[in-house]
Residue frames relative to the residue before (quaternion, step in Angstrom):
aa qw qx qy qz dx dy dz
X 1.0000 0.0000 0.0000 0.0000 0.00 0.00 0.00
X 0.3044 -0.7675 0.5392 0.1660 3.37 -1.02 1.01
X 0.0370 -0.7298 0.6077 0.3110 3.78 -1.05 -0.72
X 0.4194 -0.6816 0.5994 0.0170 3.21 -1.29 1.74
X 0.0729 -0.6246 0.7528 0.1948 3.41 -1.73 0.64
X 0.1742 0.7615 -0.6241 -0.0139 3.11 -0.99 0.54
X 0.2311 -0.8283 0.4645 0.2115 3.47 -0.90 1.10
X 0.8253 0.3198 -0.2857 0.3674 3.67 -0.47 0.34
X 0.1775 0.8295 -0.4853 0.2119 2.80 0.85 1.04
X 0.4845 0.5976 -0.5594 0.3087 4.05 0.38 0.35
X 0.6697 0.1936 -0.1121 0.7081 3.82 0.63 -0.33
X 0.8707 0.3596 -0.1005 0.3200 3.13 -2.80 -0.33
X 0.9242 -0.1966 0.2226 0.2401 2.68 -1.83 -0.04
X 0.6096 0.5784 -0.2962 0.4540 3.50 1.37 -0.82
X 0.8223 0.3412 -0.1362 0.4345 3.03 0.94 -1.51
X 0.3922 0.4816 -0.5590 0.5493 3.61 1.21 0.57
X 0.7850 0.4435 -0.2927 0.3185 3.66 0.09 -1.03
X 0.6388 0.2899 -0.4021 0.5884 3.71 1.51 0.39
X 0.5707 0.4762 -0.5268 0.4123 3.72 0.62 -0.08
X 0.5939 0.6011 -0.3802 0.3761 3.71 1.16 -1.07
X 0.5436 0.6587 -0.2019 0.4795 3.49 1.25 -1.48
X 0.6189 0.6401 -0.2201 0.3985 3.51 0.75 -1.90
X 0.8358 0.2528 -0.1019 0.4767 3.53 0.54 -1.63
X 0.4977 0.5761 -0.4352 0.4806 3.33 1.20 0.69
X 0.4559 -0.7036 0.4117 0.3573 3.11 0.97 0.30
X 0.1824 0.7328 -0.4533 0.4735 3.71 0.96 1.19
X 0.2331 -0.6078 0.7461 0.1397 3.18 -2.00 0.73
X 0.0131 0.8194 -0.5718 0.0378 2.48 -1.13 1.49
X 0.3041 -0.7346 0.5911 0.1358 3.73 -0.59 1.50
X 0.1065 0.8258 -0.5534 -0.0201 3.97 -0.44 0.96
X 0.3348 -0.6243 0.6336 0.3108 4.11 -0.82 0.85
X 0.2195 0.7269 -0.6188 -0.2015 2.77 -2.00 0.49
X 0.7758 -0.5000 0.1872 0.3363 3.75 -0.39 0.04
X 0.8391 0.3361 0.0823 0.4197 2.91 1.50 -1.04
X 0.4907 -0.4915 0.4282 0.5781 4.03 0.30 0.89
X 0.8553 0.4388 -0.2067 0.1822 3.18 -0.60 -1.70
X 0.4813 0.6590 -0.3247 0.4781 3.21 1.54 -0.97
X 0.6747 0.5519 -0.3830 0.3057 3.90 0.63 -1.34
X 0.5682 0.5728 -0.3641 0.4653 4.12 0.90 -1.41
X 0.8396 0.3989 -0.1834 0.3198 3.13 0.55 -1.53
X 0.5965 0.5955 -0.2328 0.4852 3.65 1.16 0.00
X 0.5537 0.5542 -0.3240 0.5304 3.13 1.63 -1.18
X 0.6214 0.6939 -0.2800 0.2324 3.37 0.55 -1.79
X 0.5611 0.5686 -0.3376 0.4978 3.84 1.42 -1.16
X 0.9180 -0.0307 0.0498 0.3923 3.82 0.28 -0.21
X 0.1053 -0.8666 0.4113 0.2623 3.59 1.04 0.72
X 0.7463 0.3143 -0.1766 0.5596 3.71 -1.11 -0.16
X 0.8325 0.1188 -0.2420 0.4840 3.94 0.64 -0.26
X 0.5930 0.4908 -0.3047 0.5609 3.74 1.11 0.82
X 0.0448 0.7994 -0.5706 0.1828 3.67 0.33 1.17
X 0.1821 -0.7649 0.6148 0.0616 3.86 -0.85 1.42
X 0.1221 -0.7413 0.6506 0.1107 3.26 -0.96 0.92
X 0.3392 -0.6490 0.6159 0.2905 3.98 -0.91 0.41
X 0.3984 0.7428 -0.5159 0.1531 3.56 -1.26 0.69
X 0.3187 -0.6154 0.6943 0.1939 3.44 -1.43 0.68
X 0.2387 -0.8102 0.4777 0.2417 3.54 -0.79 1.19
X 0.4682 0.6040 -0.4237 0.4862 3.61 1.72 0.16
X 0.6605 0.4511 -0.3511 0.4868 3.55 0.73 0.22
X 0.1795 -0.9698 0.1560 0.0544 3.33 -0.16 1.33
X 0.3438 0.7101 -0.3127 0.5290 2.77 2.03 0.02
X 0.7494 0.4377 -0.3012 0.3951 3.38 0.49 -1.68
X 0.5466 0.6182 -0.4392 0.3551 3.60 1.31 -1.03
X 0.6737 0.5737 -0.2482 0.3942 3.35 1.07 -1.04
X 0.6082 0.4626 -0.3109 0.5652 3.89 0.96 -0.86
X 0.5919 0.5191 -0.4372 0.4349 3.49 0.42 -1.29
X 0.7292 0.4585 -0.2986 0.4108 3.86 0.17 -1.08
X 0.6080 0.4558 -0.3517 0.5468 3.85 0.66 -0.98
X 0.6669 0.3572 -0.4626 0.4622 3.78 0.26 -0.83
X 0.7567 0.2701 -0.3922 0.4480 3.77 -0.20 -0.66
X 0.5435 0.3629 -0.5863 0.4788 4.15 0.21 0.34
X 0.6210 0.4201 -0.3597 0.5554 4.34 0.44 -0.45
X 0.8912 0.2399 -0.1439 0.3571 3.72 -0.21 -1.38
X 0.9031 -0.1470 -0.1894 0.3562 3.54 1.20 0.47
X 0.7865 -0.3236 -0.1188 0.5124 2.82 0.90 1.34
X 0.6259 -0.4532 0.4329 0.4642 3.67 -1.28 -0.29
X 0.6198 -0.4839 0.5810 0.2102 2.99 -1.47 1.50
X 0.0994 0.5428 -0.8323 -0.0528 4.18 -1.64 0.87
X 0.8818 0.1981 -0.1019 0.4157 3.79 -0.23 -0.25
X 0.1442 -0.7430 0.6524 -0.0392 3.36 -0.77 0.83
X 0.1489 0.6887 -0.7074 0.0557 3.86 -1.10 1.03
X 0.2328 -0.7054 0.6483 0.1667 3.26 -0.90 1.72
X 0.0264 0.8843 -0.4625 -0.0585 3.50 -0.53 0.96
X 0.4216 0.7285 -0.4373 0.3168 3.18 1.70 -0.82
X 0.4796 0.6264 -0.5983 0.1403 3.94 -1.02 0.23
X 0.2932 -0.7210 0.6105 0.1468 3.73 -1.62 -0.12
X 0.1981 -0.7972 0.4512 0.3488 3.54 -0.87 0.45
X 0.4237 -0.6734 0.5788 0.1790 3.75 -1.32 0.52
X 0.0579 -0.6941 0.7171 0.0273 3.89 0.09 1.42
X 0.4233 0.4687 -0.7394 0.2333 3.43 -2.25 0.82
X 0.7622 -0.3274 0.5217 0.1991 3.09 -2.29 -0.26
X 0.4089 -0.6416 0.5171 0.3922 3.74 -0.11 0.00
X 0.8091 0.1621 -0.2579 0.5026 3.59 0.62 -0.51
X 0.5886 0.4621 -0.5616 0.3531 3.82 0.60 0.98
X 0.6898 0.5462 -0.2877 0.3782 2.88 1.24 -0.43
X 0.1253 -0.9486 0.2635 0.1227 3.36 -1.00 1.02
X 0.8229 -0.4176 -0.0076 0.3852 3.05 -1.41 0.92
X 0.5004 0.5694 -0.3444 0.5540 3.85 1.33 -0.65
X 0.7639 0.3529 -0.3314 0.4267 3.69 0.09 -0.84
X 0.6224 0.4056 -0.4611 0.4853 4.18 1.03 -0.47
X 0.7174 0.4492 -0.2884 0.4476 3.92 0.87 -0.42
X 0.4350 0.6412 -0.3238 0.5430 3.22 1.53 0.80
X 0.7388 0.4815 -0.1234 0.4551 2.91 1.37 -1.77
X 0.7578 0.3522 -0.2578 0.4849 3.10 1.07 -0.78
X 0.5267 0.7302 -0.3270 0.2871 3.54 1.09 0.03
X 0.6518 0.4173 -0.1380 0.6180 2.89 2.31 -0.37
X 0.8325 0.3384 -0.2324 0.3720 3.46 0.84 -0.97
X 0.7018 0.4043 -0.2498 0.5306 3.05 1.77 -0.20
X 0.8218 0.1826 -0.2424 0.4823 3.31 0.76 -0.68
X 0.2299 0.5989 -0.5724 0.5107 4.10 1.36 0.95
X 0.8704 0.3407 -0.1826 0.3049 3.31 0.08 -1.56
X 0.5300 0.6035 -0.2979 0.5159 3.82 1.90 0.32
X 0.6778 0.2454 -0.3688 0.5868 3.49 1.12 -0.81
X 0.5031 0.5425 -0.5342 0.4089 4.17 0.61 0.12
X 0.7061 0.2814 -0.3007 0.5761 4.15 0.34 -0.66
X 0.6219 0.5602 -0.4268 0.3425 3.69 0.74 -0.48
X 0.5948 0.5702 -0.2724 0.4968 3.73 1.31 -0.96
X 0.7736 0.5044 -0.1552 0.3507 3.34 0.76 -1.59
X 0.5099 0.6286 -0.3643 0.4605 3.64 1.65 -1.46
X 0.5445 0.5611 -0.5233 0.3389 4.23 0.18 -0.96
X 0.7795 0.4265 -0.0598 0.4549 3.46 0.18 -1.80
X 0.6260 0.3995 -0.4295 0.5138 3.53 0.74 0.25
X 0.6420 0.4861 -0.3759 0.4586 3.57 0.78 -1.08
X 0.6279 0.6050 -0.3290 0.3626 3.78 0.83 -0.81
X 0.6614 0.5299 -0.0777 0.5251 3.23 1.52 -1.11
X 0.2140 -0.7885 0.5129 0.2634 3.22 1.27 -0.83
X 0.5416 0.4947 -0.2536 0.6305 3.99 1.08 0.18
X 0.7728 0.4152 -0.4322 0.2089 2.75 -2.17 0.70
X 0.3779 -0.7450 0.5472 -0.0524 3.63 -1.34 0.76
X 0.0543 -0.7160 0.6810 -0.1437 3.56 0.42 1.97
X 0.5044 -0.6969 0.3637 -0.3571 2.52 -1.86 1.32
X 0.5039 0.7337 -0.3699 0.2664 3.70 0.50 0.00
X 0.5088 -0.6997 0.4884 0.1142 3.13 -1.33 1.51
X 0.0459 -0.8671 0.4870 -0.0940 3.39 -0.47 0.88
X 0.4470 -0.8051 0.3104 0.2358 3.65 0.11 -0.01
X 0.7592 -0.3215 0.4559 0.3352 3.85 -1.24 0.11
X 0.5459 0.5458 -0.1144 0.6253 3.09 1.63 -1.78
X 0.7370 0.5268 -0.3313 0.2638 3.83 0.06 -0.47
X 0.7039 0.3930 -0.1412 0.5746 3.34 2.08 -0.78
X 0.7830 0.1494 -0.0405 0.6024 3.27 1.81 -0.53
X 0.3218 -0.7500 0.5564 0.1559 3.43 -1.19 0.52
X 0.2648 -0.7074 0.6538 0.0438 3.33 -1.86 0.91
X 0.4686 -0.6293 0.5197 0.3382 3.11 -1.08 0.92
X 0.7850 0.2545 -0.3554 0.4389 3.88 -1.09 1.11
X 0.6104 0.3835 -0.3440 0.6017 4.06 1.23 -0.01
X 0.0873 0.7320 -0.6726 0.0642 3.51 0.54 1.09
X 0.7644 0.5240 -0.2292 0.2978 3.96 0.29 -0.90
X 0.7503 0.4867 -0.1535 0.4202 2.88 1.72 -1.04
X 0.5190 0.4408 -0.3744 0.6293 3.34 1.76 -0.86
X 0.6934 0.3991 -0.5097 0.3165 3.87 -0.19 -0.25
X 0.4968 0.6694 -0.3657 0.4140 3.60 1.38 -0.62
X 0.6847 0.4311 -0.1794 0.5596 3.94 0.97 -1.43
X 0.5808 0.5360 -0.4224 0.4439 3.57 0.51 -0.71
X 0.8181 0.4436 -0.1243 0.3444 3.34 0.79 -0.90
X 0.3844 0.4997 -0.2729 0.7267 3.00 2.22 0.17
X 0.5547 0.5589 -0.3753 0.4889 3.34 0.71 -0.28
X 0.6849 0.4971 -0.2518 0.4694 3.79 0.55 -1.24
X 0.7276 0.5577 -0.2532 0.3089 2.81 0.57 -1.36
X 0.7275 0.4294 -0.2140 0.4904 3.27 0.87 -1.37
X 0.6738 0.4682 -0.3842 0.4234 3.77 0.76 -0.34
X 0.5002 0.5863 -0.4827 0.4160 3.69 1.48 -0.28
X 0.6872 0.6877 -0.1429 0.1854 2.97 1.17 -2.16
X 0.6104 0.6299 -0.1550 0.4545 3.19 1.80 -1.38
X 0.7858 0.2889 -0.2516 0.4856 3.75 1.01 -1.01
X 0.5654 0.5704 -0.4874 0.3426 3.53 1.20 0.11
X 0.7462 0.2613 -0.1845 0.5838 3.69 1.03 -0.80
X 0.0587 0.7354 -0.6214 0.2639 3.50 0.22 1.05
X 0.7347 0.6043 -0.1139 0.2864 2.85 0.21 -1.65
X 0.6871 0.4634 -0.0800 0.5538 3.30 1.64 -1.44
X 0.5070 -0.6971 0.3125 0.3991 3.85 1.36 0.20
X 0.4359 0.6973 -0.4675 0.3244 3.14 1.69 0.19
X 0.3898 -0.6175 0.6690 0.1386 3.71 -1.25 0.60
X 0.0084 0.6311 -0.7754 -0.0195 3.74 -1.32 0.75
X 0.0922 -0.7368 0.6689 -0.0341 3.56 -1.41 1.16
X 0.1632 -0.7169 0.6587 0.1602 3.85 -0.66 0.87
X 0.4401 -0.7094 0.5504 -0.0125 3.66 -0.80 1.07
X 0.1441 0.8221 -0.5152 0.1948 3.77 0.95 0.60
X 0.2903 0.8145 -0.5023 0.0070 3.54 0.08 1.26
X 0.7327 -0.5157 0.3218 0.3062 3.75 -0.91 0.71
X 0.7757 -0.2255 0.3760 0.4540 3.52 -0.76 -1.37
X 0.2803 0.8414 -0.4593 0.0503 3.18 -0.07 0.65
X 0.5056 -0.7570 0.2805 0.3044 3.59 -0.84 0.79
X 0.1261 0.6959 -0.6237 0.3329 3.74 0.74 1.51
X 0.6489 -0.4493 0.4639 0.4023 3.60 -1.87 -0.15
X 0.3286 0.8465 -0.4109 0.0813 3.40 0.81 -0.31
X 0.6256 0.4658 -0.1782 0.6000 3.52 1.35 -1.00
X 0.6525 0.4219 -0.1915 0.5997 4.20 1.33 -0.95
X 0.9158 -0.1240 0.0340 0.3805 3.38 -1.05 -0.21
X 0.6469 0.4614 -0.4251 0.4335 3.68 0.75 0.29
X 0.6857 0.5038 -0.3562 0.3863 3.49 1.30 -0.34
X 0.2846 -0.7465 0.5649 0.2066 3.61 -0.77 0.26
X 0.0446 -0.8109 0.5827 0.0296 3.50 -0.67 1.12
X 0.6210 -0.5676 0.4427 0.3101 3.54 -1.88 1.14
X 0.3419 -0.6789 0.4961 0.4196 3.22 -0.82 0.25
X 0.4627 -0.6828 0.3992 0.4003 4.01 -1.10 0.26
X 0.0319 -0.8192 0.5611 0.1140 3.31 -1.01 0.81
X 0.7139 0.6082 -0.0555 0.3427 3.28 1.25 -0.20
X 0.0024 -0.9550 0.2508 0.1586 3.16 0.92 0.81
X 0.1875 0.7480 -0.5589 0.3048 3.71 1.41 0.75
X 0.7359 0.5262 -0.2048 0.3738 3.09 0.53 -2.15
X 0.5841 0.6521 -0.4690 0.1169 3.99 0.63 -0.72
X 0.6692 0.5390 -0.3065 0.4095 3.46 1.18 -0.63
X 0.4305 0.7322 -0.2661 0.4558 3.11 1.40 -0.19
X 0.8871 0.1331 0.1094 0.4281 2.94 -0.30 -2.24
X 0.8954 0.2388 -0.3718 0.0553 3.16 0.77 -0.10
X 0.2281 0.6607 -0.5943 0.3979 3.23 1.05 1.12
X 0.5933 0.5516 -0.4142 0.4149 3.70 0.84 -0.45
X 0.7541 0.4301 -0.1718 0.4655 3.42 0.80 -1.05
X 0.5999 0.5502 -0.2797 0.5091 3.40 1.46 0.17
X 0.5804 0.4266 -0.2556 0.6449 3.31 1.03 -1.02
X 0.6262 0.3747 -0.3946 0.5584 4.29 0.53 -0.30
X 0.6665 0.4891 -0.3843 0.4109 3.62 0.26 -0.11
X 0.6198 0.5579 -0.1865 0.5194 3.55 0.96 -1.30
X 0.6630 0.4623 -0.2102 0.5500 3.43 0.92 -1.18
X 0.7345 0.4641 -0.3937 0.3001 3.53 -0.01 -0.31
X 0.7322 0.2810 -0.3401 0.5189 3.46 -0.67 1.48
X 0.6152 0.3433 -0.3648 0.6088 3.89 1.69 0.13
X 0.3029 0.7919 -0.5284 0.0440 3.49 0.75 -0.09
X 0.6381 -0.5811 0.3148 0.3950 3.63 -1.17 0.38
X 0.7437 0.5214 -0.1534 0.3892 3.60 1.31 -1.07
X 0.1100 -0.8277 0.5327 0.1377 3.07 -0.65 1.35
X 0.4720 -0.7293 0.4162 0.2687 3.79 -0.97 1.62
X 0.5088 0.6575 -0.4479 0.3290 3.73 1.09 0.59
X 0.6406 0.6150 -0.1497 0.4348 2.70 1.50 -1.15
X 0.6571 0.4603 -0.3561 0.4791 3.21 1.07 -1.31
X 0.6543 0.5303 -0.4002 0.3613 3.84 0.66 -1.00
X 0.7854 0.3180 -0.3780 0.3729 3.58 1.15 -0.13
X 0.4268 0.5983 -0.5178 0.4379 3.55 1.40 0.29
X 0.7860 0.3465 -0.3141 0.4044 3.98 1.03 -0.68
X 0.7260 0.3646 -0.4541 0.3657 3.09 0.90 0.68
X 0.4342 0.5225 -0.5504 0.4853 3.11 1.52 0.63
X 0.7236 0.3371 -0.4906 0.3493 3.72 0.02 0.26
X 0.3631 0.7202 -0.4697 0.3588 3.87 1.62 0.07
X 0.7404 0.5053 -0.0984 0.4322 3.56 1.28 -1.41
X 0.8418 0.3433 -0.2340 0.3445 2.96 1.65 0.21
X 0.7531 -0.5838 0.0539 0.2986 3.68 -0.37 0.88
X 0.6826 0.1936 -0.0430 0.7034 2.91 1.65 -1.13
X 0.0566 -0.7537 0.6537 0.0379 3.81 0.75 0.92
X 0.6143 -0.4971 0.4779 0.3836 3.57 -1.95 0.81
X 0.5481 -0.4868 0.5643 0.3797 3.34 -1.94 0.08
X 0.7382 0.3715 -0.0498 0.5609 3.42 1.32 -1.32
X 0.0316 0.8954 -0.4422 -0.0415 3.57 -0.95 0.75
X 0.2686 -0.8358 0.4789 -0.0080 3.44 0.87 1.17
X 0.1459 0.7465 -0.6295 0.1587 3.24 -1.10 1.25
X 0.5385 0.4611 -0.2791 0.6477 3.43 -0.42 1.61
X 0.0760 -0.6970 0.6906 0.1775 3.53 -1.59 1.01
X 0.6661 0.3580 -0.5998 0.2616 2.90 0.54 0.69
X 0.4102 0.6783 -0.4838 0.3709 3.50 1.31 0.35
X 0.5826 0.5770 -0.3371 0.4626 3.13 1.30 -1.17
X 0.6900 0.4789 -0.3253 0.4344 3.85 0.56 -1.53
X 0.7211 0.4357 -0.2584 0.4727 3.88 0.57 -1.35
X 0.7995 0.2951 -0.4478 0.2706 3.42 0.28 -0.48
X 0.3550 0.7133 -0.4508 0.4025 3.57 1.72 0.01
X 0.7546 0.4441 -0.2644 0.4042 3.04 0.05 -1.57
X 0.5903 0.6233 -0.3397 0.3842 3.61 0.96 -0.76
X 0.6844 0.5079 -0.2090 0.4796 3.72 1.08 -1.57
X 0.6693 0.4293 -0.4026 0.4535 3.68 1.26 -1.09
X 0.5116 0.5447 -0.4367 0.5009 3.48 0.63 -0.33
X 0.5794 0.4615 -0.5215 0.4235 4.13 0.11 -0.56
X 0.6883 0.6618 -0.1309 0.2667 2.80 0.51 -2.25
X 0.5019 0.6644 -0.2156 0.5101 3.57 1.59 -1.04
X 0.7703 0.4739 -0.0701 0.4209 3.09 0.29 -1.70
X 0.6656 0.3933 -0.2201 0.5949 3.66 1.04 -0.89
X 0.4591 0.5801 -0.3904 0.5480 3.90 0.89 -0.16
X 0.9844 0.0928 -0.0627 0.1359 3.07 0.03 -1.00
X 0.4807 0.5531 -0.2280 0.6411 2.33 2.07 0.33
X 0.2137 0.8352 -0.4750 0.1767 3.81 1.69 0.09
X 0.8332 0.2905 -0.0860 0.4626 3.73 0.50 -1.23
X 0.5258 0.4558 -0.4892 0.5259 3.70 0.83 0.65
X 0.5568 0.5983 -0.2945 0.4953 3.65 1.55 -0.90
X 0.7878 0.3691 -0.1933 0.4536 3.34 0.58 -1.12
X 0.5488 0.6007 -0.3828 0.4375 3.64 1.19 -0.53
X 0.6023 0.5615 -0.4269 0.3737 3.94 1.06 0.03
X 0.5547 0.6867 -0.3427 0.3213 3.37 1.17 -0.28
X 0.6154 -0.5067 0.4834 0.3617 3.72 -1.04 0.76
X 0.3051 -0.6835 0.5158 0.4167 3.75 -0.26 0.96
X 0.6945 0.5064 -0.3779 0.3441 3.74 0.10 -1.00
X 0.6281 -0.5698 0.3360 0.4097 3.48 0.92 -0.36
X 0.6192 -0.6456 0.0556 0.4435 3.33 -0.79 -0.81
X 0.5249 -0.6675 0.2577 0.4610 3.43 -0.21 0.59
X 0.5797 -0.5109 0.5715 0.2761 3.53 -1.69 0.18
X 0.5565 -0.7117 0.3652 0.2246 3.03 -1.04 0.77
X 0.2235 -0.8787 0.1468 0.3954 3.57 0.11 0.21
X 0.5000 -0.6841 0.3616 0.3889 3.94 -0.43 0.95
């Protein structure tokens, strides 16, 4: 039996990934926001379902919240930073307060959550931090300016995070899931309001077809909770963890398109270089 943090666990993806976790016969330590949320979380597995209350933008608490469950119930083996939201608009309707919102949770929430947890693994030399990122994290969509820059950067992070503690047997897993059929796209997202009427031919058939979609989505959040704990059980678990054909289909199509761009641009790229090479430092 492991024990799991996992923050957001009252809805979505979180709360498949501790109920999935739950019926594995796992401990599972889950955050949520709200008094009421705690009875009702506990209730999924007494004695192996433990609710913690927290904002993960609030960094101190991120920090207590983590010492109490290494003291009050056991050592931390997995860590999923899940807590985040998405931010739908235009890059330029959307304002600057609401992208420093966005990122205030999915990017830095999901730093002071591995940042609390990383101590006590390295001490241990064990364990396997976590953090849900998104489809959005390898590719971009025209209206999720705030949110794909928010994963992208969860993206960095975790790939930095992964080769610094190698060494220490810790595992780092990016979580890159697709569509899935949670509220995410309905009441958890927060949308700009339009002010701009360039953008309408654009965005809103996008924002319509994301509305309409939301509750038929292709992903089902059982599934995903058993694709991440099949890689918990396994030794050399992926850096990357795709989940979704159409993650699979978008984020291709997304990489051939880099790959393009670096092709063909190869010799303007390479034409910046000191011809002689590179220089020596001087003594």
């Amino acid at each position: 039996m492991k024990t799991f943090l996992i923050t957001g666990v009252s809805t979505g993806l979180g709360r498949a990934f501790a109920v999935g976790a739950l019926e594995a016969g796992h401990r599972v330590v889950g955050t949520v926001r709200r008094p009421e949320d705690v009875a009702v979380f506990e209730s999924l597995s007494p004695g192996r379902a433990h609710a913690r209350i927290l904002d993960v933008t609030d960094d101190a608490a991120v920090v207590r919240t983590v010492a109490d469950v290494e003291s009050a119930v056991g050592p931390v083996d997995v860590v999923i930073a899940n807590a985040g939201y998405g931010v739908e608009g235009t890059f330029e309707e959307t304002p600057l307060s609401e992208v420093r919102a966005q990122f205030a949770t999915n990017v830095f929430g999901v730093a002071a959550t591995l940042k609390a947890a990383l101590p006590y693994m390295r001490q241990r030399r064990a364990g396997h931090l976590m953090a849900v990122t998104s489809m959005g994290g390898l590719m971009a969509v025209p209206g999720m300016s705030a949110y794909c820059a928010s994963k992208f950067a969860v993206e960095g992070l975790l790939e930095s995070l992964g080769k610094e503690v190698a060494s220490f047997g810790i595992h780092v897993t990016a979580i890159e899931p697709g569509s899935f059929r949670t509220d995410w796209a309905g009441r958890s997202m927060t949308r700009a309001e339009r002010t701009i009427a360039d953008y309408d031919e654009l965005f809103d058939p996008i924002r319509a077809a994301r509305v309409k979609a939301s509750g038929n989505q292709l992903g089902n959040p059982a599934k995903a909770a058993e694709a991440v704990l099949a890689i918990v059980a396994e030794s050399e678990p992926p850096a990357h963890l795709v989940l979704g054909s159409d993650a699979l289909r978008f984020i291709g199509a997304a990489r051939a398109a880099v790959d393009d761009d670096i092709r063909r641009w190869e010799t303007l790229s390479r034409s910046t270089d000191f011809a002689e090479g590179a220089q020596l430092a001087a003594n």
